[in-house]
PDB file of N, CA, C and O in Angstrom:
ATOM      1  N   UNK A   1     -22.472 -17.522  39.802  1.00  0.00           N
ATOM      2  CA  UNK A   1     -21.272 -16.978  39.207  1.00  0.00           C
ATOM      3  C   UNK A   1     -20.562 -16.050  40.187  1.00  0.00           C
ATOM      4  O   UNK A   1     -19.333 -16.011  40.253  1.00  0.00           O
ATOM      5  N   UNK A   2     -21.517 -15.160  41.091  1.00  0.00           N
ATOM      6  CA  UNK A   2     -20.506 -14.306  42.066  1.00  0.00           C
ATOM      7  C   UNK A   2     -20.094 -15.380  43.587  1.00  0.00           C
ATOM      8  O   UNK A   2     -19.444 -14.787  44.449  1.00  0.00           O
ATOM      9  N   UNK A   3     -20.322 -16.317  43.773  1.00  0.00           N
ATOM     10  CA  UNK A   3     -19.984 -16.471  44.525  1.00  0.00           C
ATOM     11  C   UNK A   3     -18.800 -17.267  44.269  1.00  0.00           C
ATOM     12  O   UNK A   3     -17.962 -17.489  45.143  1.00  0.00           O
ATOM     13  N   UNK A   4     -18.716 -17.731  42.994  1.00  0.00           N
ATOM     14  CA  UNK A   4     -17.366 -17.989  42.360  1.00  0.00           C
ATOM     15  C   UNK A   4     -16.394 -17.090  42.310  1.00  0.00           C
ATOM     16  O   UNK A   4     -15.263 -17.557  42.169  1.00  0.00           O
ATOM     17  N   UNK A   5     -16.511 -15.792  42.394  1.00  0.00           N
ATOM     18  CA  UNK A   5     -15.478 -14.576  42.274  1.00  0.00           C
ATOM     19  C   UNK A   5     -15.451 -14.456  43.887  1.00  0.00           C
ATOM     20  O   UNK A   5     -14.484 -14.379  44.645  1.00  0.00           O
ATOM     21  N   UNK A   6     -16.147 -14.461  44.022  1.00  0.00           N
ATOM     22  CA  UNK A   6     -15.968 -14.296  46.321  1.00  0.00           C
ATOM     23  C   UNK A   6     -14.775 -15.375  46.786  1.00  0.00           C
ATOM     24  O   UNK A   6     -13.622 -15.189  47.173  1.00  0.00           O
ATOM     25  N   UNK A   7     -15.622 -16.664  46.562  1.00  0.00           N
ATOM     26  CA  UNK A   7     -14.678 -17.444  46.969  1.00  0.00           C
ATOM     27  C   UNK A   7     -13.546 -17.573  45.825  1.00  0.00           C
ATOM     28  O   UNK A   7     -13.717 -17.742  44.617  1.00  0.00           O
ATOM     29  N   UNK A   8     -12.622 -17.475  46.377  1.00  0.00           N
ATOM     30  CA  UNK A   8     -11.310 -18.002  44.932  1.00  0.00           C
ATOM     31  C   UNK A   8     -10.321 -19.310  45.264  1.00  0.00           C
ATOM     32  O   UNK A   8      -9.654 -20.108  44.606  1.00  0.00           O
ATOM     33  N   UNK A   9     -10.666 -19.022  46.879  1.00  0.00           N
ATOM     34  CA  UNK A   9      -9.429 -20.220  47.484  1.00  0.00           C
ATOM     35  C   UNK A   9      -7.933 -20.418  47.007  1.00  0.00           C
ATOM     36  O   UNK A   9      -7.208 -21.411  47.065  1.00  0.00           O
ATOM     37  N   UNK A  10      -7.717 -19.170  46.527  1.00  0.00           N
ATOM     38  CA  UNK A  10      -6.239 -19.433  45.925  1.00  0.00           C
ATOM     39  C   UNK A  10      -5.858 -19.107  44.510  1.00  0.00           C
ATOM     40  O   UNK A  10      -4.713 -18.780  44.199  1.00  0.00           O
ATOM     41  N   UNK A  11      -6.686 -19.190  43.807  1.00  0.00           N
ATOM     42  CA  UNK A  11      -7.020 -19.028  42.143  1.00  0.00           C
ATOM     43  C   UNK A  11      -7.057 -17.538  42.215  1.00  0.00           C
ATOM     44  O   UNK A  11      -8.222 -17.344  41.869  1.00  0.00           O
ATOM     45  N   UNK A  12      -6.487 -16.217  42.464  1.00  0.00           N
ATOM     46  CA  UNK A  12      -6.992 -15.033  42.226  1.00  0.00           C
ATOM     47  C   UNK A  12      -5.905 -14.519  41.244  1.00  0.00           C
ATOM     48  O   UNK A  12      -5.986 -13.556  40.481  1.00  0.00           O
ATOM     49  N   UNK A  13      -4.516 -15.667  41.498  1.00  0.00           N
ATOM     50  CA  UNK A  13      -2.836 -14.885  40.676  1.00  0.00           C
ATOM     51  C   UNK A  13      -3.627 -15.548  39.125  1.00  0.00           C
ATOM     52  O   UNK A  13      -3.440 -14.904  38.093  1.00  0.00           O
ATOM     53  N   UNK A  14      -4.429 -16.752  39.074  1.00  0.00           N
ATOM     54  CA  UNK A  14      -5.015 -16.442  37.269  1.00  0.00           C
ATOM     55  C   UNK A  14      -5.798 -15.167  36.891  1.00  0.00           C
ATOM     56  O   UNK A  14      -5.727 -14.323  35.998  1.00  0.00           O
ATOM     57  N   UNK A  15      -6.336 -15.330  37.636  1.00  0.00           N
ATOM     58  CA  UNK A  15      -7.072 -13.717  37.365  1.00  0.00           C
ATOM     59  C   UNK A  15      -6.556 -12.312  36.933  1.00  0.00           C
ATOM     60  O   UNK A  15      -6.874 -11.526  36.040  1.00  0.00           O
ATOM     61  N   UNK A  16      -5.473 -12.318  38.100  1.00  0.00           N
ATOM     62  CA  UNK A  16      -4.853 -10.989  37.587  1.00  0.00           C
ATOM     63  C   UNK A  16      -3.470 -11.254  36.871  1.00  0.00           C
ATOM     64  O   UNK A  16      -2.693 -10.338  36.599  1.00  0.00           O
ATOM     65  N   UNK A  17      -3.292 -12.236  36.662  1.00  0.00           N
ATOM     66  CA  UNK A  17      -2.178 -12.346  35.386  1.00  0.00           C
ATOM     67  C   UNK A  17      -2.773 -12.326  34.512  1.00  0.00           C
ATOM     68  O   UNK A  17      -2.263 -11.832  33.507  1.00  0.00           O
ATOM     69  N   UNK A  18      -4.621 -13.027  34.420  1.00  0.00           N
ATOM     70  CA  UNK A  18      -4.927 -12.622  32.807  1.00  0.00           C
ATOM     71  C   UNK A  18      -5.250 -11.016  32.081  1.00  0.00           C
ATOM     72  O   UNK A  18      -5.217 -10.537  30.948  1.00  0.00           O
ATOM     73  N   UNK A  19      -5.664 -10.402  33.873  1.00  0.00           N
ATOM     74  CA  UNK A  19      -5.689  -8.867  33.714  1.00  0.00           C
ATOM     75  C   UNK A  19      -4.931  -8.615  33.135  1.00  0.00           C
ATOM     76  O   UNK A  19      -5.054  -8.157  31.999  1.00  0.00           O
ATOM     77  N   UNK A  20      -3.520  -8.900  33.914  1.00  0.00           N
ATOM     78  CA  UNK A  20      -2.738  -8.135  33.224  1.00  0.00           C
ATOM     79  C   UNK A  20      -1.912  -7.898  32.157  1.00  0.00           C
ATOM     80  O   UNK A  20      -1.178  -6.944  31.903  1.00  0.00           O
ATOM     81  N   UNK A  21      -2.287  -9.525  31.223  1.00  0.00           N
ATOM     82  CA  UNK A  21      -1.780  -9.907  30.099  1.00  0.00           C
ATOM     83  C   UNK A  21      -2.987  -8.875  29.342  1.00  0.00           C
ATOM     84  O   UNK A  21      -2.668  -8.401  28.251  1.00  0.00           O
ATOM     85  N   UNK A  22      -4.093  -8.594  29.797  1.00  0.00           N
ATOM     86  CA  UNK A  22      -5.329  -8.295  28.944  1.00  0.00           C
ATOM     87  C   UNK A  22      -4.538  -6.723  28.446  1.00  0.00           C
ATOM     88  O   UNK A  22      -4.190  -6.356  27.324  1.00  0.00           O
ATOM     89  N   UNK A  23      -4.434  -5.982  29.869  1.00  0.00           N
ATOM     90  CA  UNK A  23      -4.097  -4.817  29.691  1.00  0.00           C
ATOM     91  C   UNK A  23      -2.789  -4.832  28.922  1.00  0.00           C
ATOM     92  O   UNK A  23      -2.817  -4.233  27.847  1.00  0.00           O
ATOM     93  N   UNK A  24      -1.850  -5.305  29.215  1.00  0.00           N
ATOM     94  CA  UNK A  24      -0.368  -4.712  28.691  1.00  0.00           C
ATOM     95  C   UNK A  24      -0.452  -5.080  27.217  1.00  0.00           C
ATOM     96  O   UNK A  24       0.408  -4.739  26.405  1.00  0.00           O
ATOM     97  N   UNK A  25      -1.733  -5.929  26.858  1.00  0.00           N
ATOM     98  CA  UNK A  25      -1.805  -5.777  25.470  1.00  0.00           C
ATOM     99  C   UNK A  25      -2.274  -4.836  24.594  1.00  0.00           C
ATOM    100  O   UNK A  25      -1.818  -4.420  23.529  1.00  0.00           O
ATOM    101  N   UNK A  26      -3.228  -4.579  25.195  1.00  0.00           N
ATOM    102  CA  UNK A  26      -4.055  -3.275  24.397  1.00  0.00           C
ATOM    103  C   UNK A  26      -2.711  -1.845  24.726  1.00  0.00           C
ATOM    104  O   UNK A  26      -2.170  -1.150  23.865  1.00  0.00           O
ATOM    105  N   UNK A  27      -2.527  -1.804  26.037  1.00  0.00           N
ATOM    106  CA  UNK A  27      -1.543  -0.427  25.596  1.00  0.00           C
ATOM    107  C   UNK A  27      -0.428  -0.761  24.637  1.00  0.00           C
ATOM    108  O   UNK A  27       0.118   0.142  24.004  1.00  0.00           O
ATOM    109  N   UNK A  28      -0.050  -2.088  24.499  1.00  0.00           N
ATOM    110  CA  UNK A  28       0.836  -2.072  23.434  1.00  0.00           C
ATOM    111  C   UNK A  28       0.348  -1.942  22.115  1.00  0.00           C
ATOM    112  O   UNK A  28       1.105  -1.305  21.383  1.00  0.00           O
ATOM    113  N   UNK A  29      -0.499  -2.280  21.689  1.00  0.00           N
ATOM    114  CA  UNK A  29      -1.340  -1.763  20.098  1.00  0.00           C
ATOM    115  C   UNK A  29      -1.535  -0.612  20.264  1.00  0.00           C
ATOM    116  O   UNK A  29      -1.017   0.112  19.414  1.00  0.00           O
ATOM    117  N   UNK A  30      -2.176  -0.058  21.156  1.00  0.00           N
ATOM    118  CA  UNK A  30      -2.585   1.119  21.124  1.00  0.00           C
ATOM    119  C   UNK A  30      -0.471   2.433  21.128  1.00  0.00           C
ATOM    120  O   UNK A  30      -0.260   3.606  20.822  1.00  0.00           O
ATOM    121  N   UNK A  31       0.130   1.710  21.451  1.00  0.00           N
ATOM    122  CA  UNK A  31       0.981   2.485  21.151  1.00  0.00           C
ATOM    123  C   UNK A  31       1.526   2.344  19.604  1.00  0.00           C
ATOM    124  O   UNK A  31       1.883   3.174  18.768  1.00  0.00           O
ATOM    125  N   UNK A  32       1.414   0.752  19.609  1.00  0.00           N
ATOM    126  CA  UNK A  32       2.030   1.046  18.092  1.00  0.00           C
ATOM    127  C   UNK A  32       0.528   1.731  17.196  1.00  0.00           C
ATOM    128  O   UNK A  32       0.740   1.880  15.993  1.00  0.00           O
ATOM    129  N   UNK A  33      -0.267   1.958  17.463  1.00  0.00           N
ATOM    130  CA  UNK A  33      -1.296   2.646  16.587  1.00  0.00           C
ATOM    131  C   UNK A  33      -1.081   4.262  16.869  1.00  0.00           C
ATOM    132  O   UNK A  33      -1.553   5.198  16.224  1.00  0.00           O
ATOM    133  N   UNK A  34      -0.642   4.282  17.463  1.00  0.00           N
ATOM    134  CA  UNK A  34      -0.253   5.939  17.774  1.00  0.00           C
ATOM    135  C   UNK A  34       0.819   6.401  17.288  1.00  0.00           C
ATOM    136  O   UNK A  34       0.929   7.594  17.006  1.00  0.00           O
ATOM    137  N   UNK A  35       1.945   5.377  17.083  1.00  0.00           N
ATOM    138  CA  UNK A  35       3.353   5.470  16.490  1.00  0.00           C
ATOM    139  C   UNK A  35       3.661   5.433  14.985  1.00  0.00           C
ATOM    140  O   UNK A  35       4.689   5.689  14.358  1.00  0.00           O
ATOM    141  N   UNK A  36       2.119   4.926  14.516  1.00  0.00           N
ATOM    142  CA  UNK A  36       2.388   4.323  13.115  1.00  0.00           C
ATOM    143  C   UNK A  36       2.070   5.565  12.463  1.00  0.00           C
ATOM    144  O   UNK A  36       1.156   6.368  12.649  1.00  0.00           O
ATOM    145  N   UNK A  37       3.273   5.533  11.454  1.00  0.00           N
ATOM    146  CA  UNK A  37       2.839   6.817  10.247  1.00  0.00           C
ATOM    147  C   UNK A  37       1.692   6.823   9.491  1.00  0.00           C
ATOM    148  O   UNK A  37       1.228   5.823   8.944  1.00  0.00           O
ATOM    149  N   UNK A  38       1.157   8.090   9.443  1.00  0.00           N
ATOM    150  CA  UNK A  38      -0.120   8.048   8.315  1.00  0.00           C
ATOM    151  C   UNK A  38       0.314   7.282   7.169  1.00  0.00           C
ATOM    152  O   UNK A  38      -0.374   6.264   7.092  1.00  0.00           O
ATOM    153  N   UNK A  39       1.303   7.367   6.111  1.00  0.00           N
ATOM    154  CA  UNK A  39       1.633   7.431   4.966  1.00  0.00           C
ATOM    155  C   UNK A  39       1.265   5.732   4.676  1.00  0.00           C
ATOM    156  O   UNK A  39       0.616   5.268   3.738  1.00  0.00           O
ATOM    157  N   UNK A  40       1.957   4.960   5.891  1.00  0.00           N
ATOM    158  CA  UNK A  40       1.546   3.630   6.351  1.00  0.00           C
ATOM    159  C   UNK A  40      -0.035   3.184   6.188  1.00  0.00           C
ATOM    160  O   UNK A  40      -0.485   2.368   5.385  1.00  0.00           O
ATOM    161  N   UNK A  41      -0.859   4.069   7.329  1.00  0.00           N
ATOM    162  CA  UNK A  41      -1.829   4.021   7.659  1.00  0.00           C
ATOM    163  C   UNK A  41      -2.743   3.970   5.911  1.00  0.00           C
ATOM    164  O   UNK A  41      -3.406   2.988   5.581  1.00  0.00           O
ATOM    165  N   UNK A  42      -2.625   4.845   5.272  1.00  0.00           N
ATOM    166  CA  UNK A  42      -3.168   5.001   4.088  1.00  0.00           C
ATOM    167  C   UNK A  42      -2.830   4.192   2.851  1.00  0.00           C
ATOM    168  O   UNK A  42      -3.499   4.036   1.829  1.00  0.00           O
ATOM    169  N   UNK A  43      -1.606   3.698   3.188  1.00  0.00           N
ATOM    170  CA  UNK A  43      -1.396   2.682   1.824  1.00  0.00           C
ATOM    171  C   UNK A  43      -2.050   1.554   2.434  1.00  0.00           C
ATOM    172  O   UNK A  43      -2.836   1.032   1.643  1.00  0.00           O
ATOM    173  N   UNK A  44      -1.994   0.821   3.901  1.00  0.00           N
ATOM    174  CA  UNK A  44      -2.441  -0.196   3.880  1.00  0.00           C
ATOM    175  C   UNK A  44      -4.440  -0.340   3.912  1.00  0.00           C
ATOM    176  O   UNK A  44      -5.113  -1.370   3.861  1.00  0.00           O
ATOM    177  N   UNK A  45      -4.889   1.060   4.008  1.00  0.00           N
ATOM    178  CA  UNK A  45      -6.268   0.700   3.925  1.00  0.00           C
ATOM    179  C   UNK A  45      -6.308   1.098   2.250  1.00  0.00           C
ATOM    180  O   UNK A  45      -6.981   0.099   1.997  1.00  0.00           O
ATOM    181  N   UNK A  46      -6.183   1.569   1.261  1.00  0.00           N
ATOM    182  CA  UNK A  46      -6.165   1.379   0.028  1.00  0.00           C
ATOM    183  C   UNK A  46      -5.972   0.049  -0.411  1.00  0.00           C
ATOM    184  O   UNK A  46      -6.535  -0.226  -1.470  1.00  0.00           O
ATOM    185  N   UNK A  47      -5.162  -1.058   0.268  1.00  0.00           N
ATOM    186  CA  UNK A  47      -4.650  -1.919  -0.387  1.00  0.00           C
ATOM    187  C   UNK A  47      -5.714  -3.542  -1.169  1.00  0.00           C
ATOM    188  O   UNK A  47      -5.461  -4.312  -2.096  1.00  0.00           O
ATOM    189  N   UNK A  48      -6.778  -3.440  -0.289  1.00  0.00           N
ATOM    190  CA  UNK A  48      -7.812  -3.879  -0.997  1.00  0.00           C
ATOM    191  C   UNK A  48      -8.622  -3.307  -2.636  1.00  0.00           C
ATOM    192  O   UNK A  48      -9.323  -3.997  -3.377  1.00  0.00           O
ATOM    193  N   UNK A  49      -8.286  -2.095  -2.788  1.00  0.00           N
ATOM    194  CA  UNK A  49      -9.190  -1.202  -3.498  1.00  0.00           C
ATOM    195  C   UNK A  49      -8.151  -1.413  -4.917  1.00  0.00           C
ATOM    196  O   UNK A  49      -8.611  -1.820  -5.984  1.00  0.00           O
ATOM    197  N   UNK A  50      -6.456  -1.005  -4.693  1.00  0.00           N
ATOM    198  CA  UNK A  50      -5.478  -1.208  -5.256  1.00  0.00           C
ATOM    199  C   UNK A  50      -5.398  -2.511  -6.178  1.00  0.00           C
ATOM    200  O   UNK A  50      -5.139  -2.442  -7.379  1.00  0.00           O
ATOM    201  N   UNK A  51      -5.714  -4.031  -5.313  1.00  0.00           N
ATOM    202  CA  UNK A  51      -5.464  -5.001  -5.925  1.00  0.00           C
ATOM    203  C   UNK A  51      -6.704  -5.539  -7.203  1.00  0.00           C
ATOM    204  O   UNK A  51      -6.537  -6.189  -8.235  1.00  0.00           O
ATOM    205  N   UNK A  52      -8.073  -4.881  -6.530  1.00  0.00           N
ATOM    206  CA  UNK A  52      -8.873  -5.184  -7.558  1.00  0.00           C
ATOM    207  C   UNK A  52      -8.646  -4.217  -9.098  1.00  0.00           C
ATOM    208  O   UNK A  52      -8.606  -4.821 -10.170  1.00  0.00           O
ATOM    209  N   UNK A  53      -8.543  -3.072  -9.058  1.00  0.00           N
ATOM    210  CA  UNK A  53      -8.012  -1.809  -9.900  1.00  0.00           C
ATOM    211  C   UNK A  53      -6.866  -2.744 -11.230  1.00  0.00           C
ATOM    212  O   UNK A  53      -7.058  -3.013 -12.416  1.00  0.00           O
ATOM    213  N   UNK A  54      -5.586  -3.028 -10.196  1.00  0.00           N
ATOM    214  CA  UNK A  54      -4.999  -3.709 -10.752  1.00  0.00           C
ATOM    215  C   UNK A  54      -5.489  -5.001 -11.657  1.00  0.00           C
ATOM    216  O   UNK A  54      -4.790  -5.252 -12.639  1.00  0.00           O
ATOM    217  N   UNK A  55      -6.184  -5.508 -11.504  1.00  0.00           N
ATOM    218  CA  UNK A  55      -6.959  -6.887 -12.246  1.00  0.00           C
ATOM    219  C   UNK A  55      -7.862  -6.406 -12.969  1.00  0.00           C
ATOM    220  O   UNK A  55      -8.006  -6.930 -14.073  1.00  0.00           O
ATOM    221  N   UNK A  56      -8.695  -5.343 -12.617  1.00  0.00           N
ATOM    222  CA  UNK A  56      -9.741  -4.870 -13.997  1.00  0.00           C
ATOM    223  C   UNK A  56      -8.674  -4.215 -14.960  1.00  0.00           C
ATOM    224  O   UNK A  56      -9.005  -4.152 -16.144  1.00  0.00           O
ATOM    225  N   UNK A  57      -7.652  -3.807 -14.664  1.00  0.00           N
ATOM    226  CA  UNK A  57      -6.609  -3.290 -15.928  1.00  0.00           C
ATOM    227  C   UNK A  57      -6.190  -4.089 -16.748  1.00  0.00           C
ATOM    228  O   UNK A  57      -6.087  -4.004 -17.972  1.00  0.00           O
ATOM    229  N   UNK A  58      -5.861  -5.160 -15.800  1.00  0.00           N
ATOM    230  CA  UNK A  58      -5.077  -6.449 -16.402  1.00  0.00           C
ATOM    231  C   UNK A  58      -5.878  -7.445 -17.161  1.00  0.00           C
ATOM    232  O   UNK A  58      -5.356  -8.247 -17.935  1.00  0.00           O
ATOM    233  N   UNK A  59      -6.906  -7.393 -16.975  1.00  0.00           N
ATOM    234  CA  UNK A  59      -8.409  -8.515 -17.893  1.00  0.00           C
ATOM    235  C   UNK A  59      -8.673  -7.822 -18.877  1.00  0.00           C
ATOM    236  O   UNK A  59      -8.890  -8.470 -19.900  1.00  0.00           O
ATOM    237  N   UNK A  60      -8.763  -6.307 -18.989  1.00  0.00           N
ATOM    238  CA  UNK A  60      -9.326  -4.962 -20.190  1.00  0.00           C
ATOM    239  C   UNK A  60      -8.834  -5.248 -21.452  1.00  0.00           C
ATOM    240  O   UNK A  60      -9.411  -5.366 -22.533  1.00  0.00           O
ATOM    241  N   UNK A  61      -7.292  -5.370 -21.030  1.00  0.00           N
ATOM    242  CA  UNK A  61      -6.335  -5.531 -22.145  1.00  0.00           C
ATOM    243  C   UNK A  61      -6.016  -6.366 -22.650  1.00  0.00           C
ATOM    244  O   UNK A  61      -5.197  -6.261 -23.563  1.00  0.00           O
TER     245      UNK A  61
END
């Protein structure tokens, strides 16, 4: 396997285009995760908990 990374013969621009697709992705989540409002943040992790709530109300009655 390393002597596959030694030699590249030409193949090294896949490599670091996938780097750099790798990276410019994560700083982009990671910004919109830094950007995103709590208020956001908290309705959408409730929103599992919300939909069942809703259906034990709705079967009760």
């Amino acid at each position: 396997m390393f002597k596959q990374i030694t030699s590249l013969n030409g193949n090294e621009a896949y490599l670091i285009a996938s780097l750099w697709i790798f990276f410019i992705f994560f700083i982009i989540v990671g910004i919109i995760l830094i950007r995103m409002k709590k208020q956001h943040t908290t309705y959408m992790s409730n929103l599992p908990f919300g939909d069942e709530e809703s259906e034990q109300h709705t079967n009760t009655d």
